[in-house]
GUTORSE-300763 format. One record per residue (C-alpha): residue number from 1; y negated, x negated, z negated. Coordinates in nm, 4 decimals. Each point is the difference from the previous one (the first is absolute). Layout:
> NUM | Y | X | Z
...
//
This chain:
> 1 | 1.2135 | -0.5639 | -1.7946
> 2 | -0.3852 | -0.0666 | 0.1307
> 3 | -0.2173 | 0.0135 | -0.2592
> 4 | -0.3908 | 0.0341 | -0.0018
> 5 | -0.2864 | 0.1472 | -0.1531
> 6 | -0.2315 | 0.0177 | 0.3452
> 7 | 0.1183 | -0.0648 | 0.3540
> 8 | -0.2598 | -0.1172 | 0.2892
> 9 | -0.0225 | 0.2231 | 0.3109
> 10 | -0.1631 | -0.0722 | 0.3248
> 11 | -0.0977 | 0.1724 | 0.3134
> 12 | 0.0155 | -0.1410 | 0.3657
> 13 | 0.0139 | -0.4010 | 0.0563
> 14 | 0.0466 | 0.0160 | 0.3796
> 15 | 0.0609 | -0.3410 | -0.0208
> 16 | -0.3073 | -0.1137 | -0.1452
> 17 | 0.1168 | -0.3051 | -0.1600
> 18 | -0.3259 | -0.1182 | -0.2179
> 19 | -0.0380 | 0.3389 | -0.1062
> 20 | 0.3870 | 0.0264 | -0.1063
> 21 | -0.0410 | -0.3013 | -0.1913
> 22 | -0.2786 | 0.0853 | -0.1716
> 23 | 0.1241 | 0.3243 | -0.1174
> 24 | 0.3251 | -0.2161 | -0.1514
> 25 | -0.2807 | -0.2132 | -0.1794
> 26 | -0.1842 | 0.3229 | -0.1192
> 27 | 0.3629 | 0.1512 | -0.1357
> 28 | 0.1055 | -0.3653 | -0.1468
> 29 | -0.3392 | 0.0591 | -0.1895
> 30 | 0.0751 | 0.3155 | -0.1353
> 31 | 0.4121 | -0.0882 | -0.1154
> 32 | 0.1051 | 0.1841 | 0.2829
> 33 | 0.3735 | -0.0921 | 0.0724
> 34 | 0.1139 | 0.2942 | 0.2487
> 35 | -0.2162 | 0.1128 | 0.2740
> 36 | 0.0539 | 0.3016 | 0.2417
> 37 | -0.1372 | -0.0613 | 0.3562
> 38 | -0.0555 | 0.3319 | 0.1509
> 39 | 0.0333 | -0.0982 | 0.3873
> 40 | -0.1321 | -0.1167 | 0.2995
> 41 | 0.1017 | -0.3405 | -0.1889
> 42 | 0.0337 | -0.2270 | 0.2995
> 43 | 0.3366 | -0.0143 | 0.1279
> 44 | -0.0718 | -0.1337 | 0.3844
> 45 | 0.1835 | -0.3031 | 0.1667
> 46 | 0.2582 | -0.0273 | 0.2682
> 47 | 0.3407 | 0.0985 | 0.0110
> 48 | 0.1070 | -0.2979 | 0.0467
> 49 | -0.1227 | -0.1274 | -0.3220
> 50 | 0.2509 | 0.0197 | -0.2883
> 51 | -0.2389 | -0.1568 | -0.2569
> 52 | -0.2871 | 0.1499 | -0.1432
> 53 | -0.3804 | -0.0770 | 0.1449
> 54 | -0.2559 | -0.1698 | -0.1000
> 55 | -0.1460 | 0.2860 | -0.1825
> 56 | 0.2852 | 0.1133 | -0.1551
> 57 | 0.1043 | -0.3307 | -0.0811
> 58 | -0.3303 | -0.0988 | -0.1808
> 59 | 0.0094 | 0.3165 | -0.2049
> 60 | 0.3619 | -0.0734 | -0.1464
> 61 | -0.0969 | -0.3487 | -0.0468
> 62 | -0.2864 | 0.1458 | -0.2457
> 63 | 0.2025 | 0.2595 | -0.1622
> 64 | 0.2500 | -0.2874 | -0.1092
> 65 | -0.2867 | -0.2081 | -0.1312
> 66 | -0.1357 | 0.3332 | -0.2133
> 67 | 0.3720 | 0.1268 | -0.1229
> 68 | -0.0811 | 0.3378 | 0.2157
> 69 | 0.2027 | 0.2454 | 0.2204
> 70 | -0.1024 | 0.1926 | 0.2167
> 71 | 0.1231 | 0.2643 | 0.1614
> 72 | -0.1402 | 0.1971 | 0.3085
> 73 | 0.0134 | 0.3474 | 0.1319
> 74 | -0.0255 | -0.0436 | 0.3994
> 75 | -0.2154 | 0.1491 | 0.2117
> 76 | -0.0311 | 0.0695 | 0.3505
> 77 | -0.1718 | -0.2999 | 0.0991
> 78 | 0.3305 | -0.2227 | -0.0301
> 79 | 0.2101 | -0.1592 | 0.2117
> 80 | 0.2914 | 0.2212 | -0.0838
> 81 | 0.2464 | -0.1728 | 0.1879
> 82 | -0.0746 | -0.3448 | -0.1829
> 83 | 0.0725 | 0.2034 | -0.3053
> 84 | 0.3033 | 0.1188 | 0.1092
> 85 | 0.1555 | -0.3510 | 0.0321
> 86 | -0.1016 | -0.0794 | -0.3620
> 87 | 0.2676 | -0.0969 | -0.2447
> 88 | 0.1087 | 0.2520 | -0.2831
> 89 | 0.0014 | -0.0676 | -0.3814
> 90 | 0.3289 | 0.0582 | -0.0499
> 91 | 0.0778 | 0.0220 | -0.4036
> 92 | -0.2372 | -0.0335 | -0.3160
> 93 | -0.2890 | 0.2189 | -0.1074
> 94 | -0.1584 | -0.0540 | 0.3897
> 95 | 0.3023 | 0.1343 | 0.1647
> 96 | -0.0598 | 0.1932 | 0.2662
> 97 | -0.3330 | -0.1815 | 0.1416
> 98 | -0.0639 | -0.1448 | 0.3302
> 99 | -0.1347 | -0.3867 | -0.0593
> 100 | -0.0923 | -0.2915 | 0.2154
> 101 | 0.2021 | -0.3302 | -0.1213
> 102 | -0.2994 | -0.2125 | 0.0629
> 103 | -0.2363 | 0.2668 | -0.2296
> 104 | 0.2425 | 0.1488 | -0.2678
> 105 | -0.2475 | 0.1150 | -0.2140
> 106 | -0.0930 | 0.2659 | 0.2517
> 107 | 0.1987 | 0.3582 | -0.0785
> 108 | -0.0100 | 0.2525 | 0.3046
> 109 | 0.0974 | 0.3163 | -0.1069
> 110 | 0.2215 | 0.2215 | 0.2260
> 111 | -0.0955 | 0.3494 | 0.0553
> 112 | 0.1699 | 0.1813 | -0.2893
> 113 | 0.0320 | -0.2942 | -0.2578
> 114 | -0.1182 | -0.0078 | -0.3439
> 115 | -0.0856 | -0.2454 | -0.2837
> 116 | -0.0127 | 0.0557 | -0.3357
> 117 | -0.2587 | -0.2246 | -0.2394
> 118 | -0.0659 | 0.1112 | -0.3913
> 119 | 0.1858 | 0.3393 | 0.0802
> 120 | -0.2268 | 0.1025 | 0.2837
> 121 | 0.1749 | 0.0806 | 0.3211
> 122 | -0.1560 | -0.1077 | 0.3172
> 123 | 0.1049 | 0.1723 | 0.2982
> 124 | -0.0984 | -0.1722 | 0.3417
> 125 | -0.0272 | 0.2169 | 0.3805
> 126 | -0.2333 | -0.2680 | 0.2101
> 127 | -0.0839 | 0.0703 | 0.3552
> 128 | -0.2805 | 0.1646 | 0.1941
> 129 | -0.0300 | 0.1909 | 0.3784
> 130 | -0.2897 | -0.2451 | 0.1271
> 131 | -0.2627 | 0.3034 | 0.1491
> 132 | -0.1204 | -0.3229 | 0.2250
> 133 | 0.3421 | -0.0056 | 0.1852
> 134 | -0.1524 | 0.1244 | 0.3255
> 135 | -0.2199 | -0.3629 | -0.0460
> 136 | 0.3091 | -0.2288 | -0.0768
> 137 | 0.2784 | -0.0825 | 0.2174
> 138 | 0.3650 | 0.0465 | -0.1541
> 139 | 0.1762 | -0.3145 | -0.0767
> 140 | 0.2981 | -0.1557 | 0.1639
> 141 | 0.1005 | -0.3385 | -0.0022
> 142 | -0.2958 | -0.1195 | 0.2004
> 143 | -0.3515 | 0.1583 | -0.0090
> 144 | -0.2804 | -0.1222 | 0.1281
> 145 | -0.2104 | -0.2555 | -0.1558
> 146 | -0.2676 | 0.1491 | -0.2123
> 147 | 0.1520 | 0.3430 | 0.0730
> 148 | -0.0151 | 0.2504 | -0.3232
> 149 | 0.3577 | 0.1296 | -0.0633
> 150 | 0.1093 | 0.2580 | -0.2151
> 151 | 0.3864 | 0.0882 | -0.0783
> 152 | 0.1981 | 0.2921 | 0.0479
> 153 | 0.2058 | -0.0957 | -0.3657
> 154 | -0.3870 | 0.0944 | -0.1290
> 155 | 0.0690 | 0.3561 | -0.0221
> 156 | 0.1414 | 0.2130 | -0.2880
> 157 | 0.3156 | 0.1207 | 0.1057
> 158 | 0.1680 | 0.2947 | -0.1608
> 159 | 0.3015 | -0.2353 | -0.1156
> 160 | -0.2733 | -0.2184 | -0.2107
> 161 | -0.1364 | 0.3354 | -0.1640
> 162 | 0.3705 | 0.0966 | -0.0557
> 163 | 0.1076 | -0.3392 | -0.1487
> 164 | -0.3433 | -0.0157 | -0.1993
> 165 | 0.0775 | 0.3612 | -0.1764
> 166 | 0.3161 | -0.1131 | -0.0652
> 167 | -0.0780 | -0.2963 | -0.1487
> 168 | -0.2721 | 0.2192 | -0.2094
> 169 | 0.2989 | 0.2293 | -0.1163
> 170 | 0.2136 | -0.3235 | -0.1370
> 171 | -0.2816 | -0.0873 | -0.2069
> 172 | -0.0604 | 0.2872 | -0.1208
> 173 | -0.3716 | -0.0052 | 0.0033
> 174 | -0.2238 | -0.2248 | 0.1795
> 175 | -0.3672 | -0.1223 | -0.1524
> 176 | -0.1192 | -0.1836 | 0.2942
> 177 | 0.0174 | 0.0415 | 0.3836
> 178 | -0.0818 | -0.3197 | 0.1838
> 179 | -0.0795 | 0.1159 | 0.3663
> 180 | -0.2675 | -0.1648 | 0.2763
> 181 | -0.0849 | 0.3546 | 0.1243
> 182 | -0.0585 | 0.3088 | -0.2215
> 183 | 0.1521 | 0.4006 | -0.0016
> 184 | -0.1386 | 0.2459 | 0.1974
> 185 | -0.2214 | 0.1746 | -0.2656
> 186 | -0.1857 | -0.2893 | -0.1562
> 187 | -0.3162 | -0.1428 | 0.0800
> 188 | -0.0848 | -0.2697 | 0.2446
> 189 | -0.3805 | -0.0270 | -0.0450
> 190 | -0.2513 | -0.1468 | 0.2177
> 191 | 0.2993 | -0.2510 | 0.1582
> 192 | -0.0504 | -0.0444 | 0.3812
> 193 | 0.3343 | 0.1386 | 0.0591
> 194 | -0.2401 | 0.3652 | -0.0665
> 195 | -0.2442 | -0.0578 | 0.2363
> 196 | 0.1116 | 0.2917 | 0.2115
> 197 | -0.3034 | -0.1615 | 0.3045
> 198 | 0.2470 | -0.2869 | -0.0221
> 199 | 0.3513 | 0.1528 | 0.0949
> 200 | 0.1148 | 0.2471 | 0.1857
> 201 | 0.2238 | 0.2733 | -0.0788
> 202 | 0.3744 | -0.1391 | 0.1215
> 203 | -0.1198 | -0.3240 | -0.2250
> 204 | -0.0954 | 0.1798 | -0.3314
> 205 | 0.2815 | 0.2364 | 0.0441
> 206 | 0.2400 | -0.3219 | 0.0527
> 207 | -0.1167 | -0.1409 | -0.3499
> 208 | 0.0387 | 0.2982 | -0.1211
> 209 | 0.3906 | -0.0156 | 0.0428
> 210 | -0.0090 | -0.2672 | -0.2666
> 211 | -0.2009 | 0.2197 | -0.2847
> 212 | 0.1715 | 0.2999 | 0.0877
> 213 | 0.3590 | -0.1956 | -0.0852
> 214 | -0.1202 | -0.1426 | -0.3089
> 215 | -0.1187 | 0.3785 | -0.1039
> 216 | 0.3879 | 0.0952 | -0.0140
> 217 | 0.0224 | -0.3306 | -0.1707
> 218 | -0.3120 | 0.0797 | -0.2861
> 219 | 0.1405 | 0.3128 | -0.0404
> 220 | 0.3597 | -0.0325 | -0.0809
> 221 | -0.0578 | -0.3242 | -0.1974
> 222 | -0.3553 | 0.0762 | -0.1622
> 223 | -0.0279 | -0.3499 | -0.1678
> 224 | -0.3080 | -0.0112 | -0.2348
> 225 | -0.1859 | -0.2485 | 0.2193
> 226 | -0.0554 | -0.1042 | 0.3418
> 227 | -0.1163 | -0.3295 | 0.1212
> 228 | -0.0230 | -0.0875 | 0.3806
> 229 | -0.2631 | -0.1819 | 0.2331
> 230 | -0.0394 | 0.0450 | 0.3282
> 231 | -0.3484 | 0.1936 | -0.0140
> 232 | -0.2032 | -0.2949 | -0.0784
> 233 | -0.2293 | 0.1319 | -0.2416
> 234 | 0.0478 | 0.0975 | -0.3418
> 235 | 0.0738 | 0.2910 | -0.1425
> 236 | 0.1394 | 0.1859 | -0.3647
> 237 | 0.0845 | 0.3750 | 0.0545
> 238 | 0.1769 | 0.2880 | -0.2217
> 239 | 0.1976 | 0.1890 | 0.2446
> 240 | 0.1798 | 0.3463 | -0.0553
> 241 | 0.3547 | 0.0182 | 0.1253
> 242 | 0.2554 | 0.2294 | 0.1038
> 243 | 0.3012 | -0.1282 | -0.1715
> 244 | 0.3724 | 0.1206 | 0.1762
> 245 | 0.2093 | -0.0958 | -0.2627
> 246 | 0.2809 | 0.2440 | -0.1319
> 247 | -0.0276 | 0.3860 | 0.1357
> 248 | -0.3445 | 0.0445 | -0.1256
> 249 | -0.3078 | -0.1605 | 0.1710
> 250 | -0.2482 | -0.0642 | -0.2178
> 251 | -0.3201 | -0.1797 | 0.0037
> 252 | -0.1071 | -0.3598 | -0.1681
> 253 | -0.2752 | -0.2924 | 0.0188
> 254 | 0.0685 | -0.3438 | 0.1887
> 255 | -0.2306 | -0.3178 | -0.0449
> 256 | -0.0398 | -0.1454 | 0.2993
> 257 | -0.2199 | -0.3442 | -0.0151
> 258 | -0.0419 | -0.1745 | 0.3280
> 259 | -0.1148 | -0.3814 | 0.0511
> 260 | -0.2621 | -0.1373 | 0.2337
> 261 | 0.1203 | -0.2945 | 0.2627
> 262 | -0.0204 | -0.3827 | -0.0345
> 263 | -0.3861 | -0.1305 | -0.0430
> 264 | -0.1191 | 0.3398 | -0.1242
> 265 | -0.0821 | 0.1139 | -0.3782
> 266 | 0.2603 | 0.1966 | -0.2023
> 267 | 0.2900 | -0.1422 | 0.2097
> 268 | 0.2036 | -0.0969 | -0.2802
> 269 | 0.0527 | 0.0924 | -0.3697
> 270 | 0.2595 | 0.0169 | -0.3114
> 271 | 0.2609 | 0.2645 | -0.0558
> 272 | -0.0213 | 0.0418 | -0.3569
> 273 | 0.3445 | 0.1736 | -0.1232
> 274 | -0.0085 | 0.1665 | -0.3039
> 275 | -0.2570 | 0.2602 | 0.1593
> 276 | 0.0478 | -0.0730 | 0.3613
> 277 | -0.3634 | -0.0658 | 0.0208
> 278 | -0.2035 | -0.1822 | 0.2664
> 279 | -0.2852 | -0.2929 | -0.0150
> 280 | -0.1113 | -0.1337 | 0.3249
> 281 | -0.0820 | -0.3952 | -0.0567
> 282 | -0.2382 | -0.1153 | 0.2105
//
């Protein structure tokens, strides 16, 4: 079993190695052994590439050197084909995770898998609808050069929600949902993805596809916090819940703490687990 008294978490990456590194440095700092990446990590590269990139490859390479894992909640700015390729931990207390041979000390979490560290139950749901998909080209095998791409695996489907409740209910009880995007009735702040003179209609309503899944999600597995990027800025929120558990509906409270993206302030912090409380390290 995983044992730890505080775990690191960190918002977007997007590839940014110096940043990425120097968040490792900041957790090695701090005796921080397991960190949770909350998406948009940087998964790019080519098909064709069975090894992991330069990016990738430079952040296991520092992991090894600290004695850290870390394992990362996909977003929608990921090559999900690449990840589809990736090798699968097959036995031990990792089983179940998608890997890279070359960079083994980076977890990805399936939609629907959990870990347990210290007795707290982590339940993982990544993915995103991008609202700039009008502004991206979908990927196939070869897209232009320079050309943003964004992936139809992005989306929330109603099998992930299914598997992800499921997974909830074999638990038992769940005390923190790792996601990149956030339910329906929380908060998003003053993230660009609000600016309502930015996007149109058909695009906020196609983001929206992603919140209102992981509602259904919140709802039926009401964990007692929620982590997720995606947003960019920062943000800790209290937010009432319908709960649809058993016959009754009844109401409850959900912490929701989002983290800002690579080179900003507050875009990573501890996990500490006794309370489930948050510290942003900066």
């Amino acid at each position: 079993m995983l044992e730890a008294t505080y775990v690191g978490v960190a918002g977007d990456w997007h590839g940014n190695t110096a940043h990425a590194l120097k968040t490792l440095e900041l957790f090695a700092k701090n005796q921080v052994r397991y960190i949770f990446q909350l998406g948009d990590f940087g998964v790019f590269g080519s098909l064709l590439e069975h090894s992991a990139d330069k990016f990738r490859t430079r952040i296991a390479r520092r992991l090894e050197a600290n004695d850290q894992w870390l394992f990362v909640t996909l977003g929608n700015h990921e090559n999900y084909d690449l990840v589809e390729r990736f090798s699968t931990v097959d036995d031990g207390e990792f089983a179940g995770f998608s890997y890279e041979p070359k960079a083994s000390r980076i977890l990805y979490f399936k939609r629907g898998q959990s870990l347990t560290i210290s007795g707290r139950n982590f339940l993982s749901i990544g993915g995103a609808a991008s609202i700039d998909y009008r502004w991206r080209q979908e990927w196939n095998s070869s897209p232009k050069a320079h050309t943003k791409v964004w992936w139809p695996q992005e989306r929330i489907s109603v099998l992930d929600v299914e598997s992800t409740i499921a997974e909830a209910q074999r638990l038992g009880s769940v005390d923190v949902l790792l996601a990149h995007d956030v339910f329906a009735d929380a908060p998003i702040g003053s993230s660009h993805r609000a600016d309502h003179s930015r996007w149109n209609a058909d695009e906020f309503a196609f983001a929206q596809t992603s919140r209102n899944a992981l509602q259904k999600v919140a709802e039926a597995v009401f964990p007692q916090l929620w982590l997720h990027g995606h947003y960019h800025v920062p943000l800790d929120s209290t937010v009432p819940l319908q709960i649809s558990r058993g016959k009754q509906a009844k109401t409850g409270e959900v912490r929701v703490v989002c983290f800002a993206k690579d080179e900003s302030k507050n875009s990573s912090g501890v996990l500490w687990l006794d309370e489930l409380e948050t510290e942003y390290l900066n």
